[in-house]
C-alpha positions in Angstrom: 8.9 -33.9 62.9 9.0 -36.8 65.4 10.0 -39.6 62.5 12.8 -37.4 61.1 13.9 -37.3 64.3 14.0 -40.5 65.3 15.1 -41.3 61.7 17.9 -39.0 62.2 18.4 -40.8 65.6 19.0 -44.1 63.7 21.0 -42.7 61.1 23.3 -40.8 63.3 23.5 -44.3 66.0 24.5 -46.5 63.2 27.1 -44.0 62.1 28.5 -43.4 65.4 28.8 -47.0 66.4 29.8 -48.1 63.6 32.4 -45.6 63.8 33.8 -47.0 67.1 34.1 -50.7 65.6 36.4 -49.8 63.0 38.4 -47.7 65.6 38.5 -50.1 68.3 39.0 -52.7 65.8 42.3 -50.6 63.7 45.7 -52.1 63.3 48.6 -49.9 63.6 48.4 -46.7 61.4 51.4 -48.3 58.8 49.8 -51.7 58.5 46.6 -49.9 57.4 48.8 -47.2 55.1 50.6 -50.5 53.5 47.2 -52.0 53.2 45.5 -49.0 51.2 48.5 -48.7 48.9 47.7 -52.1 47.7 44.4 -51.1 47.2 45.7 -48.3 44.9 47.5 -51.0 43.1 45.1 -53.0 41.9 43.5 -50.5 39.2 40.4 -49.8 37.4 39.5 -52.8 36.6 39.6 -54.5 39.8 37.6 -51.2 40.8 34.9 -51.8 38.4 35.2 -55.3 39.3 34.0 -54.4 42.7 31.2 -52.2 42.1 29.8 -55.0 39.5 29.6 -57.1 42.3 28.1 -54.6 44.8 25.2 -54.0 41.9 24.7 -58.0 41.7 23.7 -57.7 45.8 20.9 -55.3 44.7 19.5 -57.0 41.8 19.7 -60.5 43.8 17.7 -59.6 46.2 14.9 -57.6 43.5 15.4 -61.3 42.2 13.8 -62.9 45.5 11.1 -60.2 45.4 10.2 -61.4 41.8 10.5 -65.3 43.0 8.6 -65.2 46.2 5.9 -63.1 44.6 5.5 -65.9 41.8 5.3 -68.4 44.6 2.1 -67.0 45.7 0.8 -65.9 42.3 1.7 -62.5 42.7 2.9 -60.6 39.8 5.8 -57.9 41.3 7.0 -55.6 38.9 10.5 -54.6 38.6 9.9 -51.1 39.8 8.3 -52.6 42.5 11.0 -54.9 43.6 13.8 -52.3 43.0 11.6 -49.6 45.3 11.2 -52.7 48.0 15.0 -53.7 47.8 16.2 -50.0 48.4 13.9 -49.6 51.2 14.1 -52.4 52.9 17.8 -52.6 52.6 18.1 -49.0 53.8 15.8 -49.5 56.9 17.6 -52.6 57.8 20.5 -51.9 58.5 19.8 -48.6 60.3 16.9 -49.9 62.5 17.6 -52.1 65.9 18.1 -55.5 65.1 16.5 -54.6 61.6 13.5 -54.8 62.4 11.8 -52.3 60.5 13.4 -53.6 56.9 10.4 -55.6 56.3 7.3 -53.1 57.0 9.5 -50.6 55.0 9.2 -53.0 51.8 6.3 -54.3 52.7 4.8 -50.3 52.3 7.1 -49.4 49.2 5.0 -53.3 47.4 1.9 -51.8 48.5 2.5 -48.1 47.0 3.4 -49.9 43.5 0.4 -51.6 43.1 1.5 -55.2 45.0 -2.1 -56.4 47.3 -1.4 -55.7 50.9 -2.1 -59.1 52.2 0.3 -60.2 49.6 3.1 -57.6 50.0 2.3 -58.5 53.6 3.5 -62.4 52.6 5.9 -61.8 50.1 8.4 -59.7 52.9 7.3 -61.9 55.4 7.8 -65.2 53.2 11.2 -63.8 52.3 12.5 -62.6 55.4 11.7 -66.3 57.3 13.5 -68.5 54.7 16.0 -66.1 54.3 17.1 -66.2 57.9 16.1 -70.1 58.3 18.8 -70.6 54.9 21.3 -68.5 56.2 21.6 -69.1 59.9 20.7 -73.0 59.7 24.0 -72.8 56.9 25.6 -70.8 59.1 25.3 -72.9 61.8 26.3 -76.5 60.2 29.5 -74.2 59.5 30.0 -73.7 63.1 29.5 -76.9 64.2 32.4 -78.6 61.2 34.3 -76.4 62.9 34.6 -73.4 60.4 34.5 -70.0 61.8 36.0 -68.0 64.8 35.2 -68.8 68.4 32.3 -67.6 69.9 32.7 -65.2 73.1 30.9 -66.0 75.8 29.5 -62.5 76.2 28.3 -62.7 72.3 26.2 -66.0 73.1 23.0 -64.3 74.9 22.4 -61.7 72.3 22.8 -64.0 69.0 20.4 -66.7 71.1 17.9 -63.7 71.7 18.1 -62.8 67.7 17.9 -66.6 67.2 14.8 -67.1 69.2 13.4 -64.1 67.6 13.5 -65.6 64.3 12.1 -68.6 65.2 9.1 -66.9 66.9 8.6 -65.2 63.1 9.4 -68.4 61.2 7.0 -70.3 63.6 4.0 -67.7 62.9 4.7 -68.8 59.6 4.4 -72.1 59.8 1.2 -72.0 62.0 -0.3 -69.8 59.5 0.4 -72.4 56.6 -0.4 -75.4 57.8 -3.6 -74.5 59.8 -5.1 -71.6 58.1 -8.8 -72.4 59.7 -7.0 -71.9 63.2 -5.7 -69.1 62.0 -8.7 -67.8 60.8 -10.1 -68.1 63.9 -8.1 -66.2 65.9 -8.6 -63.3 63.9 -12.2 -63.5 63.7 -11.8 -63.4 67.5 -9.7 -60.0 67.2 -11.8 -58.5 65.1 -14.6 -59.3 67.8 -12.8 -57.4 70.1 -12.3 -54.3 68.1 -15.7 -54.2 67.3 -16.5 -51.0 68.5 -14.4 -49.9 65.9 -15.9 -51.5 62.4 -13.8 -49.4 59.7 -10.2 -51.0 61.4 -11.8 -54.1 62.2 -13.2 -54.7 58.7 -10.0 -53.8 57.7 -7.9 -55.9 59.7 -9.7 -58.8 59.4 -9.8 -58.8 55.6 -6.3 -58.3 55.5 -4.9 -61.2 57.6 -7.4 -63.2 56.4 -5.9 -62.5 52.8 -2.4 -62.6 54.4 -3.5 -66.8 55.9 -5.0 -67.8 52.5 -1.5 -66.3 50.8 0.7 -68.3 53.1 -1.1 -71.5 52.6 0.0 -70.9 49.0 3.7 -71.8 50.3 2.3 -75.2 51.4 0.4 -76.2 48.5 3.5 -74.5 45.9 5.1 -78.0 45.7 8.6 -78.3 45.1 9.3 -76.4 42.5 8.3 -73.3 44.2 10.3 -74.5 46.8 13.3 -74.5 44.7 13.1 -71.6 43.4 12.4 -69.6 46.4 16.2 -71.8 47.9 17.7 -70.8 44.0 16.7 -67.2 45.2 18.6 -67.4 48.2 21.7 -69.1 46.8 21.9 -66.3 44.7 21.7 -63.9 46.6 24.1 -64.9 49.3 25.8 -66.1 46.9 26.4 -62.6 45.6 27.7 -61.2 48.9 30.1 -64.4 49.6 31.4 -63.8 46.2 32.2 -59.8 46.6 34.2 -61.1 49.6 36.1 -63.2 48.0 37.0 -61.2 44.9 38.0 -58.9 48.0 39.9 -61.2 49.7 41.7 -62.5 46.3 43.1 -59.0 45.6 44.6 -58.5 48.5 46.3 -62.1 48.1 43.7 -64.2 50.9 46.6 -67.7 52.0 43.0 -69.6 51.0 40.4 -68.3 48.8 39.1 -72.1 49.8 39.0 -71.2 53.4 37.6 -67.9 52.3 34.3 -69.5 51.5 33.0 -70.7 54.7 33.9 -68.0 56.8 31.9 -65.3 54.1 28.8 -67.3 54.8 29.2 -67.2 58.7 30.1 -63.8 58.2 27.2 -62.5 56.6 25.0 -64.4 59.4 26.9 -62.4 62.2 26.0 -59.1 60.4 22.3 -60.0 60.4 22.3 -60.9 64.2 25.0 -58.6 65.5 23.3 -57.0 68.5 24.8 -53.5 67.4 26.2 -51.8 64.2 30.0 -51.5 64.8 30.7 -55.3 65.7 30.3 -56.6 62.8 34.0 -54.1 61.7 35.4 -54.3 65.2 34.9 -58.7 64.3 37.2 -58.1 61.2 40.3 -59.5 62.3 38.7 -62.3 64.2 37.0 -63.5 61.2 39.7 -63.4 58.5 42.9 -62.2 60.1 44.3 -66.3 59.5 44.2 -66.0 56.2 44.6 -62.0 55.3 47.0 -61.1 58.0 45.0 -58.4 60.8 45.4 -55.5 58.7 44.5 -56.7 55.5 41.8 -58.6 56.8 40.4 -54.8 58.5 40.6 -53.4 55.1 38.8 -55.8 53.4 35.6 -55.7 55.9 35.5 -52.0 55.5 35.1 -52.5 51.6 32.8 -55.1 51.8 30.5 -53.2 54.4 31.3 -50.1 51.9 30.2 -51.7 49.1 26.7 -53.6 50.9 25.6 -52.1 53.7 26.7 -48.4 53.5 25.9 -48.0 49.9 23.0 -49.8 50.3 22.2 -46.7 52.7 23.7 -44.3 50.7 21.2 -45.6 47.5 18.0 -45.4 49.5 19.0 -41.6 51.1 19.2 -40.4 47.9 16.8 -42.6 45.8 13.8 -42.9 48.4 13.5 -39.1 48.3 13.3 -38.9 44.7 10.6 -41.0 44.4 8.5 -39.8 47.0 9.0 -43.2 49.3 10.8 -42.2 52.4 7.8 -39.6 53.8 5.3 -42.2 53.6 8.2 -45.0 55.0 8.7 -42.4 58.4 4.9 -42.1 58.6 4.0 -45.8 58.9 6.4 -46.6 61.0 6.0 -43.8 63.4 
């Protein structure tokens, strides 16, 4: 029962804070009333409109499965890549600091047929030039001078998140570049679990499979290179463009300004050090060009229509397929 629990645990934290963000973060009970009857307003279409976009997240990021895996010469089917994009989207946003978004899809590639080593790459691969696109674009943002100011108090725990990445990324890039070193250094771990031979023969094999499949990046040339950015654009793309349909409807002073503060945005949900601060940031974000309440609104649809369907999606589809038991039991 332990992983229920604890996945219980996660689900019930992320609720609960991400309860007290929107409350701490609440306008005035009228603003929000005045907001949600322009909601109403905007009809069906604009409603269907919405949950278009919300698909397009999903199938942009089965797309970076598909990309990545060609990358390395790894066929990944689209069952596959829809099974890895529910799971991984369902145990990253519920996990601390998401950490456990990766092994999830990196279990559900293995389960459809996908190598280890190279399921092993693929999430790995995608998750480091994912969050090397996203926060370097991020960051040039900041530094033109787009975005809100940065509290002091938020500085250590994005720089933590930050340092994190590049200790992942930088594994990465060691692995590439000098695969014999790497190679070494396993053949020296496996040495010391050699009083175990059945995980040792394992564990070897498999990171030596996981080096010879990063290399692969290296020697992809540049139009694997572009492919694996194209990936990327689209799929940020996707969520930048659901906020600012969002912001459009509910008549944004500057879709243009918009833009720039979607893509910082959607870095600060990836590094926020808790669930909750990425609503309770709403009017910080986009209350210049929505107004505070409108601006409140519009995060809690966008989060609605990513991260808490995304969670929704893999509570009910995981299950169904059989996923989740074996999800809990790997990462317990």
């Amino acid at each position: 029962m332990r992983p229920w629990l604890r996945f219980g645990g996660m689900l019930a934290g992320f609720a609960g804070l991400t309860m007290l963000g929107a409350i701490w973060a609440a306008p005035p009970t009228g603003a929000i009333t005045r907001s949600l009857r322009e909601l109403a307003a905007l009809g069906p279409a604009a409603l269907a409109v919405l949950g278009v976009l919300a698909i397009a997240v999903v199938v942009a990021e089965m797309l970076r499965f598909f990309v990545i895996g060609r990358a390395l010469g790894v066929r990944v089917s689209a069952r596959a890549a829809l099974d890895a994009t529910i799971a991984n989207n369902l145990m990253t946003w519920i996990s601390p600091g998401g950490l456990l978004g990766e092994p999830a899809a990196v279990y559900v590639l293995g389960r459809r047929g996908v190598a280890w080593d190279a399921a092993l790459v693929i999430c790995f691969g995608k998750f480091a030039t994912s969050f090397a696109f996203i926060m370097g674009l991020a960051c040039v943002l900041l530094a033109l001078g787009f975005g809100p100011h940065v509290a002091t108090w938020a500085i250590a725990p994005i720089a933590a998140t930050v340092a994190l990445g590049v200790v992942l990324i930088g594994t990465l890039v060691v692995g590439a570049v000098w695969p014999a070193a790497a190679h070494r250094r396993i053949d020296a771990i496996a040495a010391r679990l050699a009083r175990w031979p059945r995980a040792s023969r394992a564990i070897a094999s498999s990171a030596r499979g996981a080096i010879d499949r990063l290399a692969a990046f290296g020697r992809g040339g540049a139009p694997g290179r572009l492919a694996i950015l194209a990936s990327h654009l689209i799929y940020y793309g996707a969520y930048v463009g659901l906020l600012v349909a969002l912001a459009a409807m509910f008549d944004a002073r500057s879709l243009a300004a918009i833009i720039p503060l979607a893509v910082i945005y959607q870095g600060f949900t990836y590094i926020a050090p808790a669930p909750g601060i990425p609503e309770a940031g709403a009017a910080a974000f986009f209350g210049g060009v929505l107004g505070d309440a409108d601006a409140f609104v519009v995060v809690l649809l966008f989060r609605a229509l990513t991260a808490y369907f995304q969670i929704a999606l893999g509570l009910v589809y995981l299950p169904l397929v059989g996923a989740l038991r074996g999800i809990l039991a790997r990462e317990s």
